[in-house]
C-alpha positions as CSV (number, residue, x, y, z in Angstrom):
1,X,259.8,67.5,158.8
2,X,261.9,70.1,157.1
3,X,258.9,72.3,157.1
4,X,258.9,72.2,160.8
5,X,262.8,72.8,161.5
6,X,262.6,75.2,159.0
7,X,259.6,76.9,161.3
8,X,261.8,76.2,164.6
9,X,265.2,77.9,163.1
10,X,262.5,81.4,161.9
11,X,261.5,81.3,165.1
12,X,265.2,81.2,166.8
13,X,266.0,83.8,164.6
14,X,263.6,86.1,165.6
15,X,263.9,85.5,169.4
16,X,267.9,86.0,168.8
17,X,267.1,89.0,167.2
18,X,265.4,90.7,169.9
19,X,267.4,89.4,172.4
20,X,270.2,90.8,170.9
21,X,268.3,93.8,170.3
22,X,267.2,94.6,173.9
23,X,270.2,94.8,175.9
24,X,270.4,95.1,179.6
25,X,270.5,98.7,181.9
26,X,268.5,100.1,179.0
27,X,271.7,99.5,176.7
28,X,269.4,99.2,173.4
29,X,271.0,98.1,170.0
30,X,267.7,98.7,168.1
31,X,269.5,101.4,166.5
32,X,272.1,99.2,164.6
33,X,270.1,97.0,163.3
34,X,267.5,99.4,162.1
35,X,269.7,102.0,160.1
36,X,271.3,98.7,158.5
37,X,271.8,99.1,154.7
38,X,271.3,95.3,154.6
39,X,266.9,95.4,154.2
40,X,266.0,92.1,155.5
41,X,268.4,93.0,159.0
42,X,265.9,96.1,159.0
43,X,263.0,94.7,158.3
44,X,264.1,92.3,161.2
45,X,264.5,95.1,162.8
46,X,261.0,96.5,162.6
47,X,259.6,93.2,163.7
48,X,260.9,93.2,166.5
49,X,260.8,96.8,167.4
50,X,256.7,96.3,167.1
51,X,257.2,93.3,169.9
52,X,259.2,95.5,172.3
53,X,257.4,98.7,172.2
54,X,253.8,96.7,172.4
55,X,255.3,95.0,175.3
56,X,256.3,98.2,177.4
57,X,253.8,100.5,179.1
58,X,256.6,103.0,179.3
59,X,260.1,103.7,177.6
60,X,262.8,106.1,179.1
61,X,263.5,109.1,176.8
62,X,266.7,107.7,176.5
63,X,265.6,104.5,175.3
64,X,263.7,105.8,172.8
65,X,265.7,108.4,171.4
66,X,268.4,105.7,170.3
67,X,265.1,103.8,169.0
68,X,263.8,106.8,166.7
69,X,267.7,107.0,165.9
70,X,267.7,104.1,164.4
71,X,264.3,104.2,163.5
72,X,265.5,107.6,161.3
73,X,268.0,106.1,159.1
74,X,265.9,103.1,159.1
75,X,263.9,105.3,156.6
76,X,267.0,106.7,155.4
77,X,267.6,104.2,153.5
78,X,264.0,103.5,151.8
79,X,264.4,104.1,148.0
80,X,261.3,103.8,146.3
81,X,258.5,106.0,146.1
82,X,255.8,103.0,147.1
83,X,258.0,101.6,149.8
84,X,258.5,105.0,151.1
85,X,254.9,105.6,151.4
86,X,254.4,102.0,153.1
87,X,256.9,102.5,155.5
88,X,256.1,106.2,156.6
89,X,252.6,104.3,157.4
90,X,253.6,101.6,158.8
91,X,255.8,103.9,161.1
92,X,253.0,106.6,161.6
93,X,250.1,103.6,162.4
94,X,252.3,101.9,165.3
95,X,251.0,105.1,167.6
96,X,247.4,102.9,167.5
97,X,249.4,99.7,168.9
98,X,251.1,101.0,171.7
99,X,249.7,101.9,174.9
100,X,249.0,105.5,175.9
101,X,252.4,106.3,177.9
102,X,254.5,104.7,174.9
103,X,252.7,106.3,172.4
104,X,253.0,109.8,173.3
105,X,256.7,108.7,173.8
106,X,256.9,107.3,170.2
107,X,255.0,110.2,168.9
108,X,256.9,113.0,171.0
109,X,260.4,111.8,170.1
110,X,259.4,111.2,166.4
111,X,259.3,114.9,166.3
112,X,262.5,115.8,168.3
113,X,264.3,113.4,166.4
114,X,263.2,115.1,163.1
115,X,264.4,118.8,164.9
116,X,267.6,117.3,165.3
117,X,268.3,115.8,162.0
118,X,266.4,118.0,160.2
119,X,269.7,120.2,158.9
120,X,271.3,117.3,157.8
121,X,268.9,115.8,155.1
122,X,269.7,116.2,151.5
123,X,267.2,117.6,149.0
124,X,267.4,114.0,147.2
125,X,265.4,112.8,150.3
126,X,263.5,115.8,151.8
127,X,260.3,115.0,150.4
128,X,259.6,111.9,151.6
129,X,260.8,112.9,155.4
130,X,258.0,115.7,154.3
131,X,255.6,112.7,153.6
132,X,256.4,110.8,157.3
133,X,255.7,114.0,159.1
134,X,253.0,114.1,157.0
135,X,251.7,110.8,158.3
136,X,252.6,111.3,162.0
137,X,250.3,113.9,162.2
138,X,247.7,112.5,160.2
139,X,247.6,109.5,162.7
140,X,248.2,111.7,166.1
141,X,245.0,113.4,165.0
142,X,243.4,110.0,164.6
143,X,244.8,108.6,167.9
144,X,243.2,111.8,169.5
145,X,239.8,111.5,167.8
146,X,239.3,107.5,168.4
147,X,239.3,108.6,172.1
148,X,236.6,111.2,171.5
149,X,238.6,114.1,171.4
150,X,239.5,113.4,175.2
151,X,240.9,116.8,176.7
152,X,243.3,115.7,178.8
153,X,244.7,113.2,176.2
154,X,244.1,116.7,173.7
155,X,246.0,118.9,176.1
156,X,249.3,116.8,176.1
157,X,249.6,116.9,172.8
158,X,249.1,120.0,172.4
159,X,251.1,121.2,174.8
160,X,253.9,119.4,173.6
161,X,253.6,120.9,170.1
162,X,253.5,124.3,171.9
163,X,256.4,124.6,173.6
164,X,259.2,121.7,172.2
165,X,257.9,122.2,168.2
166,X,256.7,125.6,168.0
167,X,258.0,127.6,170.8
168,X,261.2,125.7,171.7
169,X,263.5,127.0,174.4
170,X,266.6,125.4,172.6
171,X,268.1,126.7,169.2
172,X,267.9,124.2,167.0
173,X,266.8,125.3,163.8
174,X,263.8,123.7,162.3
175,X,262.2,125.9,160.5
176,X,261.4,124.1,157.9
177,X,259.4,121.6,159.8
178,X,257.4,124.1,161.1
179,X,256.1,125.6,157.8
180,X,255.7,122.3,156.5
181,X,253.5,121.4,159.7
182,X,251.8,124.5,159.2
183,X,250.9,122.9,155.3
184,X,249.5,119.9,156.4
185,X,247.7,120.5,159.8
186,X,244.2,121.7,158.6
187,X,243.9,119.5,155.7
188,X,245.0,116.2,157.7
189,X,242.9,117.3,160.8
190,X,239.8,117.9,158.5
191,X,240.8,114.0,157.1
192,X,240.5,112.7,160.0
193,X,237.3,114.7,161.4
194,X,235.6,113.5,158.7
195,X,231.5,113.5,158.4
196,X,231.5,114.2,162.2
197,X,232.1,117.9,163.0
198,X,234.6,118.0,166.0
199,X,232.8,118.9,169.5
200,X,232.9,122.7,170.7
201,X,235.3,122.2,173.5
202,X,237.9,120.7,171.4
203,X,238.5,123.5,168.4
204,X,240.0,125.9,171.0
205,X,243.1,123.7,172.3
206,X,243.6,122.3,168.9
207,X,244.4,125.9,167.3
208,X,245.5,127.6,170.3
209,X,249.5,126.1,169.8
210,X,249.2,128.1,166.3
211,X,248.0,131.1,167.2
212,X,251.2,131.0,170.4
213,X,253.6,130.2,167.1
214,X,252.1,133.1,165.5
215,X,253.1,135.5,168.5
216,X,257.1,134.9,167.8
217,X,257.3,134.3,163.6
218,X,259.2,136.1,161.1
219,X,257.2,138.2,158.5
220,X,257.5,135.2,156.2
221,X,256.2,132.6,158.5
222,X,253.4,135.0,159.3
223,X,252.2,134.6,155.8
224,X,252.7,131.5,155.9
225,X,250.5,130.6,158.3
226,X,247.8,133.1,157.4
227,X,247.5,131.4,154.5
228,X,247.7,127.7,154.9
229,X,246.2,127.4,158.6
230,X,243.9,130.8,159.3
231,X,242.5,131.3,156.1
232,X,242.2,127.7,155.3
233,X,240.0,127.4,158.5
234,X,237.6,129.5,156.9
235,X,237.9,128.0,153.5
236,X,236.7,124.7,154.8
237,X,233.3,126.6,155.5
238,X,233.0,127.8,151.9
239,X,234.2,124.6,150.1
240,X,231.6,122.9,151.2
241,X,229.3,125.5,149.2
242,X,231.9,125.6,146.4
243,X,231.6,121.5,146.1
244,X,227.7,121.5,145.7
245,X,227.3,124.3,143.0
246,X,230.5,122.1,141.0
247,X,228.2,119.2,141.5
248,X,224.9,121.0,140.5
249,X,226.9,122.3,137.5
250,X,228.0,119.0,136.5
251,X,224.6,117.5,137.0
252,X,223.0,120.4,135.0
253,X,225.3,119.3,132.0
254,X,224.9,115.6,132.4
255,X,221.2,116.6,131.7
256,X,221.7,118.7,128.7
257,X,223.8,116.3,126.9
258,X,221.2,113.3,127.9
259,X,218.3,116.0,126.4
260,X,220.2,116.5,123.0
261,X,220.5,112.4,122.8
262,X,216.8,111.7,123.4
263,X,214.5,113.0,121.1
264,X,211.1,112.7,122.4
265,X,207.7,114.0,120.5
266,X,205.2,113.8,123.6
267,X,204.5,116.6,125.7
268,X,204.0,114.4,128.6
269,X,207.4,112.8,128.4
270,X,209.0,116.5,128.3
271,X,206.5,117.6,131.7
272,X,207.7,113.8,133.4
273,X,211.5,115.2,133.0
274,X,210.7,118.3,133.8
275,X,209.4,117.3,137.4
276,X,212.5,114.8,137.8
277,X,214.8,117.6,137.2
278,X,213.0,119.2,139.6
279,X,213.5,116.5,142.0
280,X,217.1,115.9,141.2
281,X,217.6,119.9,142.2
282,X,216.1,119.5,145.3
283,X,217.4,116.5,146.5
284,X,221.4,118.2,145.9
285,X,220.4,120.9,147.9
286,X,219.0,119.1,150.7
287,X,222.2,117.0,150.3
288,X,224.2,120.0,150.6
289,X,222.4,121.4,153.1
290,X,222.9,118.0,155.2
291,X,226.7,118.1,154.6
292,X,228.7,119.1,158.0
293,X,231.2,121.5,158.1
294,X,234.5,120.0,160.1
295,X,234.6,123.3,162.3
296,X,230.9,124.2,162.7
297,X,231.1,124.0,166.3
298,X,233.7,125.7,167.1
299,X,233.4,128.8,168.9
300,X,234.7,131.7,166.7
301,X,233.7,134.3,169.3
302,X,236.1,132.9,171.9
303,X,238.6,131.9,169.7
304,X,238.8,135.6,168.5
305,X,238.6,137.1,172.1
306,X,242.0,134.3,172.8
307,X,243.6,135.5,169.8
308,X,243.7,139.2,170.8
309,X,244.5,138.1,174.3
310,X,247.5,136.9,172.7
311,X,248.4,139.3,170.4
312,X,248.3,141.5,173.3
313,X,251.0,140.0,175.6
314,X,253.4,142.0,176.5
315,X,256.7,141.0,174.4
316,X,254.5,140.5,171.1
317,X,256.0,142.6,168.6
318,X,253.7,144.9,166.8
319,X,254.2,143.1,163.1
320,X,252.6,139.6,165.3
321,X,250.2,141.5,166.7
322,X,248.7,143.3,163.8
323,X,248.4,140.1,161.9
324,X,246.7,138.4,165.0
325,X,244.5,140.8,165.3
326,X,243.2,141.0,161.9
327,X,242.7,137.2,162.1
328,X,240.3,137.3,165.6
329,X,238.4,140.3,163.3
330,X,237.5,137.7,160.9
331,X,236.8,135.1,163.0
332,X,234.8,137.4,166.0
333,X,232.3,138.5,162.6
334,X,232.2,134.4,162.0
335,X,230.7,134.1,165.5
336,X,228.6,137.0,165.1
337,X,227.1,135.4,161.9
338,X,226.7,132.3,163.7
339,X,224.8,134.3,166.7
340,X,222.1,135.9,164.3
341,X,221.9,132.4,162.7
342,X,220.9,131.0,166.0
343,X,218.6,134.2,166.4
344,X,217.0,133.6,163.2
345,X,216.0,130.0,163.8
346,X,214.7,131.1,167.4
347,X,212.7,133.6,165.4
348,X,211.8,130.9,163.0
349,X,210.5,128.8,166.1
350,X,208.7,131.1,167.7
351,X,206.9,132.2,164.4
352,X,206.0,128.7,163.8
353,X,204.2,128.2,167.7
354,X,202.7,131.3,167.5
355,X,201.3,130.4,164.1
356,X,200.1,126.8,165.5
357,X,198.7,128.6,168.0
358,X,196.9,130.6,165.9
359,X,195.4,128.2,164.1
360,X,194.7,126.3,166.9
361,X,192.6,129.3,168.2
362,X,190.9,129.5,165.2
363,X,189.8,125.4,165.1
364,X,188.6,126.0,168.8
365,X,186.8,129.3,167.8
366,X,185.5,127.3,164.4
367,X,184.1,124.5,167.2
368,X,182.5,127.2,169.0
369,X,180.5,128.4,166.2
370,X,179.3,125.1,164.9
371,X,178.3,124.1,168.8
372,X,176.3,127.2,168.7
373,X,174.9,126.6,164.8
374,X,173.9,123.1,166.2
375,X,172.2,124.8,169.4
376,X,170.3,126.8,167.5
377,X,168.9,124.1,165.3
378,X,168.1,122.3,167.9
379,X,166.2,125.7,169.5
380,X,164.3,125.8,166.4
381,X,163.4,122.5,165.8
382,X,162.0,122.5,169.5
């Protein structure tokens, strides 16, 4: 019996809570609650934050800027490291829960709240609002790639990174989120891609806002996005080499210390573990070979030709533009390798019918001769 009133007065409190919560003429006091420094009125809170926002199919901007308000400090005041880490999660992860109106809502104002704040955190707590931008993006690129990398969904988000992150028309200063975005977008994105390469139509618009940011940074944010987003695009093609010879090596000496161990006097022993090395080789580097690359299908050749489209605008200072255009000359020679691939295995193709053919030719031309052998047997028997 007490069990069950106990149950009945959880279940008032919740309901209160949200009530109280979700005023009327979109008056919301989700804020209030949620930057609490009491924790179980936040956590509370977040409870029944999930339960509104699932409920909606769309929020007002100004509903949901007083939510990520409160939703701001609500983190504020997370302390330790693990609980940090749970609730920038927990936070990030609610995109996959709401439906698709809301959650561009949730995600969009996520990062407009942190433009806003962004000058007034302390360097006691700028890491971990590092580590939930970290996460937002981690999961947008997760959201995007559940629904097949769907353009239109793909476009929006894109578009709003271009022009209210990157190339804002207001002046608040956030630079610091935009380096720190430029850090974490091709390592998270090639997270979340995963064993399956992403599809050719898709690389464009997902690299397209960074090559528009390029068009208007400073020297240092030039470098800085050299380094961690165009260069690291290219790295991801030659890590993938880099992993199997690591592997190979560490396999090698595996071997040699399991060789010094064993002390075998039989010569047929040593020619078994010869061949099974030899197998062991050959199986890495078909494994190798199998890996994907996370940008494979992307088309280098047209990203290059965008690039210098870009660089070329007029109102792109010449600093911008030399650096752009250095980047589409790497890239344009990565398309042109991946042309004479393509060439080669046409060449490779063609050799092998032409070969089949050959011998095919040469088994009807073999018939031919033992149909005429048997004729003239046959002849001279008669």
């Amino acid at each position: 019996m007490g069990k069950d009133n106990s149950n009945v007065k959880k279940r008032k409190r919740e309901v209160s809570v949200l009530e109280s919560i979700a005023g009327a003429d979109g008056d919301s006091k989700f804020a209030r609650v949620l930057s609490s420094p009491d924790f179980m009125t936040r956590q509370k809170g977040l409870e029944a934050l999930n339960l509104y926002l699932k409920s909606k199919s769309s929020i007002s901007e100004e509903d949901m800027q007083k939510i990520w308000k409160g939703l701001f400090y609500c983190f504020w005041h997370s302390d330790k490291p693990q609980y940090q880490l749970d609730l920038a999660q927990q936070l990030s992860k609610t995109i996959h829960i709401l439906q698709k109106e809301t959650a561009f809502s949730y995600f969009s104002e996520f990062i407009l709240t942190m433009r806003r704040e962004w000058k007034g955190i302390d360097r006691q707590r700028l890491d971990k609002y590092l580590l939930i931008i970290r996460c937002f993006f981690h999961e947008m690129f997760a959201l995007i790639k559940k629904e097949d990398w769907n353009a239109e969904l793909l476009e929006r988000y894109m578009s709003f990174l271009t022009t209210r992150l990157f190339l804002p028309s207001d002046f608040v200063h956030s630079l610091g989120i935009i380096y720190h975005v430029f850090d974490l977008y091709v390592p998270e994105l090639i997270k979340v891609i995963g064993e399956d390469p992403i599809p050719e139509e898709t690389g464009i618009p997902l690299f397209m806002p960074l090559v528009k940011a390029a068009t208007v940074l400073e020297e240092s944010g030039l470098k800085r996005i050299k380094t961690s987003v165009f260069d690291a695009i290219i790295e991801s093609f030659t890590n993938i080499e880099d992993d199997a010879e690591e592997e190979e090596t560490e396999e090698e000496e595996d071997e040699e210390e399991s060789e010094k161990e064993k002390k075998s006097d039989s010569d047929s022993e040593e020619g078994e573990s010869d061949e099974s090395d030899e197998q062991k080789e050959t199986s890495m580097e078909m494994a190798a070979e199998r890996k994907p690359l996370p940008f494979q299908n992307v088309d280098f050749a047209l990203l290059a030709k965008l690039i210098n489209e870009e660089a070329t605008k007029k109102g792109v200072l010449r600093k911008n533009r030399i650096a752009l255009q250095a980047v589409a000359h790497v890239y344009a020679s990565i398309g042109e390798d991946e042309d004479d691939d393509e060439e080669e295995e046409d060449d490779e193709d063609e050799e092998g019918k032409n070969e089949k053919q050959e011998e095919g030719q040469e088994g009807i031309e073999s018939m031919d001769d033992d149909e005429d052998e048997d004729e003239d047997e046959d002849e001279s028997e008669d």
